[in-house]
GUDOFI-154000 format. One record per residue: residue in three letters; residue number from 1; x, y, z negated of N, C-alpha, C, O in turn. Coordinates in nm, 2 decimals, m for minus. Last residue first. Layout:
BEGIN
ALA / NUM / X / Y / Z / X / Y / Z / X / Y / Z / X / Y / Z
...
END
This chain:
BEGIN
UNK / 75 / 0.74 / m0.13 / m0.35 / 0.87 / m0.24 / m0.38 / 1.02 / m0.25 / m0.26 / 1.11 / m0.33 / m0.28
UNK / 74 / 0.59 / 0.11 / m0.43 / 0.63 / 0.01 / m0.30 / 0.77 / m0.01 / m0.37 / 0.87 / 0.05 / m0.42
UNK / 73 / 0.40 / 0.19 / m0.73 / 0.47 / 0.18 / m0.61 / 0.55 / 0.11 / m0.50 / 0.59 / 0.01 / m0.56
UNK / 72 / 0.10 / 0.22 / m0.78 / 0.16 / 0.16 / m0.82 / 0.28 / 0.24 / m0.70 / 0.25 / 0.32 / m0.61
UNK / 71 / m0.21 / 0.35 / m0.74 / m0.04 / 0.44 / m0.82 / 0.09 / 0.34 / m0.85 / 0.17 / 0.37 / m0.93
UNK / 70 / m0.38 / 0.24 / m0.69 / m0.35 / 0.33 / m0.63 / m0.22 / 0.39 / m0.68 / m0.15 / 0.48 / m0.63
UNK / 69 / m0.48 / 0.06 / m0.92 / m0.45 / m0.02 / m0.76 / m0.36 / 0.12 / m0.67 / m0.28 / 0.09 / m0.58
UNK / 68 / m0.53 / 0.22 / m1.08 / m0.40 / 0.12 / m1.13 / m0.38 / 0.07 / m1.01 / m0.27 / 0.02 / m0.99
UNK / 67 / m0.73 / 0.38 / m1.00 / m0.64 / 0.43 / m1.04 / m0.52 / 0.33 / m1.06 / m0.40 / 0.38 / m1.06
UNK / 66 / m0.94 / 0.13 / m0.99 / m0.86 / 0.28 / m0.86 / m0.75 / 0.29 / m0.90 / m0.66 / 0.23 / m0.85
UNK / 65 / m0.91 / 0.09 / m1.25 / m0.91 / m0.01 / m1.16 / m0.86 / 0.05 / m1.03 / m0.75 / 0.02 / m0.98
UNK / 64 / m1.02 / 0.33 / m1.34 / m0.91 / 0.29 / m1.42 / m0.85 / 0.15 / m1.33 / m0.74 / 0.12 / m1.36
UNK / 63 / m1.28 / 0.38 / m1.26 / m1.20 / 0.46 / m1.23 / m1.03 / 0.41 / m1.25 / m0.93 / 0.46 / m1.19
UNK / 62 / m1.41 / 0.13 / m1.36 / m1.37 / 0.13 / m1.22 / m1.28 / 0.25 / m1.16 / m1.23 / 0.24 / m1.06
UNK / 61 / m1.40 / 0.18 / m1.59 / m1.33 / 0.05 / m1.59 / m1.29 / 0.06 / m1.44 / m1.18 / 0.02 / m1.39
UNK / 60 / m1.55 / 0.39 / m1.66 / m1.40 / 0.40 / m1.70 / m1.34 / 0.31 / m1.65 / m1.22 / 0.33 / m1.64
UNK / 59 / m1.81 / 0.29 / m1.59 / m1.80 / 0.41 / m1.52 / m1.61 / 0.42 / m1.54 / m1.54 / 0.46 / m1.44
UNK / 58 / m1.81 / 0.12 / m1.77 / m1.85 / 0.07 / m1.66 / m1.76 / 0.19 / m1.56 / m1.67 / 0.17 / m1.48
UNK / 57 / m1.81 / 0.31 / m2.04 / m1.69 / 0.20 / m2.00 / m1.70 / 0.09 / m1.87 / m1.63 / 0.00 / m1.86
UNK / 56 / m2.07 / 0.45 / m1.98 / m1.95 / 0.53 / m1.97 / m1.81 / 0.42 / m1.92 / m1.74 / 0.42 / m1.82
UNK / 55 / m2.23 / 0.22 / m2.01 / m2.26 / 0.28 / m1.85 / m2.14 / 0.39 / m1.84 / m2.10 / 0.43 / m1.73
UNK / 54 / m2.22 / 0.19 / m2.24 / m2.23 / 0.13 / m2.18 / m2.18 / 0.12 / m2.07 / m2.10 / 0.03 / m2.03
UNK / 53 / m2.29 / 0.51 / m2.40 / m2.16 / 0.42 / m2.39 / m2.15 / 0.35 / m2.30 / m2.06 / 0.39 / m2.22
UNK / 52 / m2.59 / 0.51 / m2.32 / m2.49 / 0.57 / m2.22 / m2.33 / 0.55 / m2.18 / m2.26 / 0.57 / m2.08
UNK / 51 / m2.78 / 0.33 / m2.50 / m2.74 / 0.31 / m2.35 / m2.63 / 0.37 / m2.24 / m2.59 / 0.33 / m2.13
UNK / 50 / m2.67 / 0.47 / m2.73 / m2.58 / 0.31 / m2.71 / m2.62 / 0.28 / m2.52 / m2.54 / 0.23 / m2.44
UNK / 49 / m2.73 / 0.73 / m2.67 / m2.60 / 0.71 / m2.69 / m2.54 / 0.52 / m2.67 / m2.43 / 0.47 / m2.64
UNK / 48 / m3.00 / 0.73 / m2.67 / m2.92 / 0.80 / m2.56 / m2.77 / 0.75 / m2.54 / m2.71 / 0.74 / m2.44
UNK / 47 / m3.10 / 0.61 / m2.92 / m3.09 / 0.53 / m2.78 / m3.04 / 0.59 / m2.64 / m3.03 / 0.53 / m2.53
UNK / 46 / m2.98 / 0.77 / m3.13 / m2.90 / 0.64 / m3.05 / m2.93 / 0.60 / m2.96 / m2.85 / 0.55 / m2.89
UNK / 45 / m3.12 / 1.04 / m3.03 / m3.01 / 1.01 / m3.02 / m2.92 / 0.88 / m3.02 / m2.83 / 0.86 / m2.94
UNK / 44 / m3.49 / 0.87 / m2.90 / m3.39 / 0.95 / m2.99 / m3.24 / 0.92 / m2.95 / m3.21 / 0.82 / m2.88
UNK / 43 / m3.58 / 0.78 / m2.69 / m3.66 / 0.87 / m2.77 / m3.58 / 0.92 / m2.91 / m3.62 / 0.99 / m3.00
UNK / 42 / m3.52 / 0.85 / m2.28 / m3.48 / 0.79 / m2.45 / m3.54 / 0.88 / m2.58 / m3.54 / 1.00 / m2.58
UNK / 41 / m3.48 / 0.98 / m2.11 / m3.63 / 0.85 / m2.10 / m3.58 / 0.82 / m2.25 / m3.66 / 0.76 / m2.32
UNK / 40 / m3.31 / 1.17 / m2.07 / m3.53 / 1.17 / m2.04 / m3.57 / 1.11 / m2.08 / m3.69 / 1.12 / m2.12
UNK / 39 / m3.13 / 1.01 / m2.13 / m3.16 / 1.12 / m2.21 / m3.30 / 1.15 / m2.24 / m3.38 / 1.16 / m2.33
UNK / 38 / m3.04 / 0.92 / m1.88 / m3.08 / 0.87 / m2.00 / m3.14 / 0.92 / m2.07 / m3.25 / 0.86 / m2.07
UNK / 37 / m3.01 / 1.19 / m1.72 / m3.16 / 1.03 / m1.64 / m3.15 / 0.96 / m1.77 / m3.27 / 0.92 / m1.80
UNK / 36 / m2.77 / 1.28 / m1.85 / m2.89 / 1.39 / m1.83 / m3.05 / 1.24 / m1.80 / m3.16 / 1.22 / m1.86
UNK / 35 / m2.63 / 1.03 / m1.82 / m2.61 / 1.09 / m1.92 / m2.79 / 1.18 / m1.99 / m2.87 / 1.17 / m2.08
UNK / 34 / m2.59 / 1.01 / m1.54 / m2.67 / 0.93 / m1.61 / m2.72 / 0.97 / m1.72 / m2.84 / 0.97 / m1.74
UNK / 33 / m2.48 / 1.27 / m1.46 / m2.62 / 1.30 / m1.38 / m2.65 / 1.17 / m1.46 / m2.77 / 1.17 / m1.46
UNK / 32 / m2.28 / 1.23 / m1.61 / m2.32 / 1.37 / m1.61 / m2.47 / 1.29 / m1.58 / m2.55 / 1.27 / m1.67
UNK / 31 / m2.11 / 1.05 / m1.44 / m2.14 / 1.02 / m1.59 / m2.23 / 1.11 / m1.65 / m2.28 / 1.07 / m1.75
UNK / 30 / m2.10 / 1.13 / m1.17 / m2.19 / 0.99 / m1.20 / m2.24 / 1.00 / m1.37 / m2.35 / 0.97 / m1.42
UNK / 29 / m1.89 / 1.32 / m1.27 / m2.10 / 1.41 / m1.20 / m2.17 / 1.28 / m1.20 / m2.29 / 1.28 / m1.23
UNK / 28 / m1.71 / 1.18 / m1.28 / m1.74 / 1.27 / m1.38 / m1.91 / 1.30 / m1.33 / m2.01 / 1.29 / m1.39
UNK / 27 / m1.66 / 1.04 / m1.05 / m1.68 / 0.97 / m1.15 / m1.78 / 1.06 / m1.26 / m1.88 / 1.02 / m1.31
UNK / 26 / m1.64 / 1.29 / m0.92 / m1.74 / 1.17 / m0.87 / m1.81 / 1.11 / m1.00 / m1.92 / 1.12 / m1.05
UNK / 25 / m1.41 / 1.34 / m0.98 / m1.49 / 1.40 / m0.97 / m1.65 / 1.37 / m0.98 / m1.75 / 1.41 / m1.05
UNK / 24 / m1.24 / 1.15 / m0.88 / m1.25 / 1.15 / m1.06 / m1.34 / 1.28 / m1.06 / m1.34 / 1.34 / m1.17
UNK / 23 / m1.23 / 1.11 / m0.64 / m1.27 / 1.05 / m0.67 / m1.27 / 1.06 / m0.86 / m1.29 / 0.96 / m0.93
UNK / 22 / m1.10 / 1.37 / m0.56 / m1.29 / 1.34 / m0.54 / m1.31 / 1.22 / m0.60 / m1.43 / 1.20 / m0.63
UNK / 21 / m0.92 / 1.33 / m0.67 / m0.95 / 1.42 / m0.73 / m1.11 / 1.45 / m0.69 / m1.20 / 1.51 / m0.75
UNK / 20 / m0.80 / 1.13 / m0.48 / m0.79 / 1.08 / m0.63 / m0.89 / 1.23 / m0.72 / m0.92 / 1.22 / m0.84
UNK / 19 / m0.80 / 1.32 / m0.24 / m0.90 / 1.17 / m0.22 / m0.93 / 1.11 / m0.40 / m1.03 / 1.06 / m0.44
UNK / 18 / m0.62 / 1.44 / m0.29 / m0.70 / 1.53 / m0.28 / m0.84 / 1.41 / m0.31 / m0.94 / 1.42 / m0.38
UNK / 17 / m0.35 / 1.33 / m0.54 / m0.39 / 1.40 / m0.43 / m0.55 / 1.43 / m0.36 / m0.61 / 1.44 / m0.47
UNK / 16 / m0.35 / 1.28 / m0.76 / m0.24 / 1.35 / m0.72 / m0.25 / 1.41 / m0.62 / m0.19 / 1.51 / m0.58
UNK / 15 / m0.49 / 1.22 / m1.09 / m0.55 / 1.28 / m0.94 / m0.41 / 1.34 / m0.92 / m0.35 / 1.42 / m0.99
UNK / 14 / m0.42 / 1.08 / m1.37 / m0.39 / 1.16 / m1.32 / m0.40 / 1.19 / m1.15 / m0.29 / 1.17 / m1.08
UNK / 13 / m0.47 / 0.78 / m1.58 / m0.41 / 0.82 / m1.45 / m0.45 / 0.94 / m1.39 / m0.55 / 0.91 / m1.32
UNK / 12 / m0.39 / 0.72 / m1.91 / m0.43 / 0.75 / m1.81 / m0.40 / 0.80 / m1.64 / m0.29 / 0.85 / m1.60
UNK / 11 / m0.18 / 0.60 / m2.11 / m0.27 / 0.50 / m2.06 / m0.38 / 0.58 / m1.91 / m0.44 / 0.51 / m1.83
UNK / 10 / 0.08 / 0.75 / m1.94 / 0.06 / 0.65 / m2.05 / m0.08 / 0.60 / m2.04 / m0.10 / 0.55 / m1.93
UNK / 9 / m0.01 / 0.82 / m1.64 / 0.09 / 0.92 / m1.77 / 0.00 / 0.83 / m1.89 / m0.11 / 0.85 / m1.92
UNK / 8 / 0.03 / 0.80 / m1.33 / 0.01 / 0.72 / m1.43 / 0.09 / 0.76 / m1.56 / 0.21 / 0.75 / m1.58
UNK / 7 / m0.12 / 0.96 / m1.02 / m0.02 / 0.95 / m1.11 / m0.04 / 0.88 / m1.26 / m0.15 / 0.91 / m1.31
UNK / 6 / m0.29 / 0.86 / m0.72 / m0.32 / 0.87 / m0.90 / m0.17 / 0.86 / m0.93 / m0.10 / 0.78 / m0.88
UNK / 5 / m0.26 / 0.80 / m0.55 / m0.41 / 0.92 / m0.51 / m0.39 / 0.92 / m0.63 / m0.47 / 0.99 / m0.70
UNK / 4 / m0.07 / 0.66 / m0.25 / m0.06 / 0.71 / m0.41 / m0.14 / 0.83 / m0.44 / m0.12 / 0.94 / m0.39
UNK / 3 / m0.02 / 0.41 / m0.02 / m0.10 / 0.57 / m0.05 / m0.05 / 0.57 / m0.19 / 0.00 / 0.47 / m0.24
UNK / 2 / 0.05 / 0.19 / 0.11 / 0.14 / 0.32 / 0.14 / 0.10 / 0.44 / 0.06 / 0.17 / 0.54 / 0.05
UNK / 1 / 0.08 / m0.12 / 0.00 / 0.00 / 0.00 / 0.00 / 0.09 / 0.12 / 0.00 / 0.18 / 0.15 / m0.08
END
């Protein structure tokens, strides 16, 4: 893999280029816009919160997955 979209600074990874910075963008307005669609439907603060954790380490796992496939470097 020739590309590099994430720099890797101890456990997180860092947008280096323009594709890594839509893509942690993304991520961010996905977490945002569930966050706000949980919220409506939930009738108090835990149920906003244990359904949205959830869906936050879902949302972490695949940024974090990008990001570890995208920053490695050529051998």
């Amino acid at each position: 893999m020739k590309f590099r979209w994430f720099k890797r600074s101890g456990i997180f990874f860092i947008p280096i280029s323009i594709i890594g910075l839509i893509i942690a963008l993304t991520g961010l307005a996905c977490a945002v816009y569930l966050f706000l669609d949980i919220d409506s439907r939930s009738h108090s603060a835990s149920d906003t919160l244990i359904k949205f954790v959830f869906n936050l380490i879902i949302i972490g796992a695949v940024y974090s997955l990008i990001g570890y496939l995208t920053s490695r470097r050529n051998k």
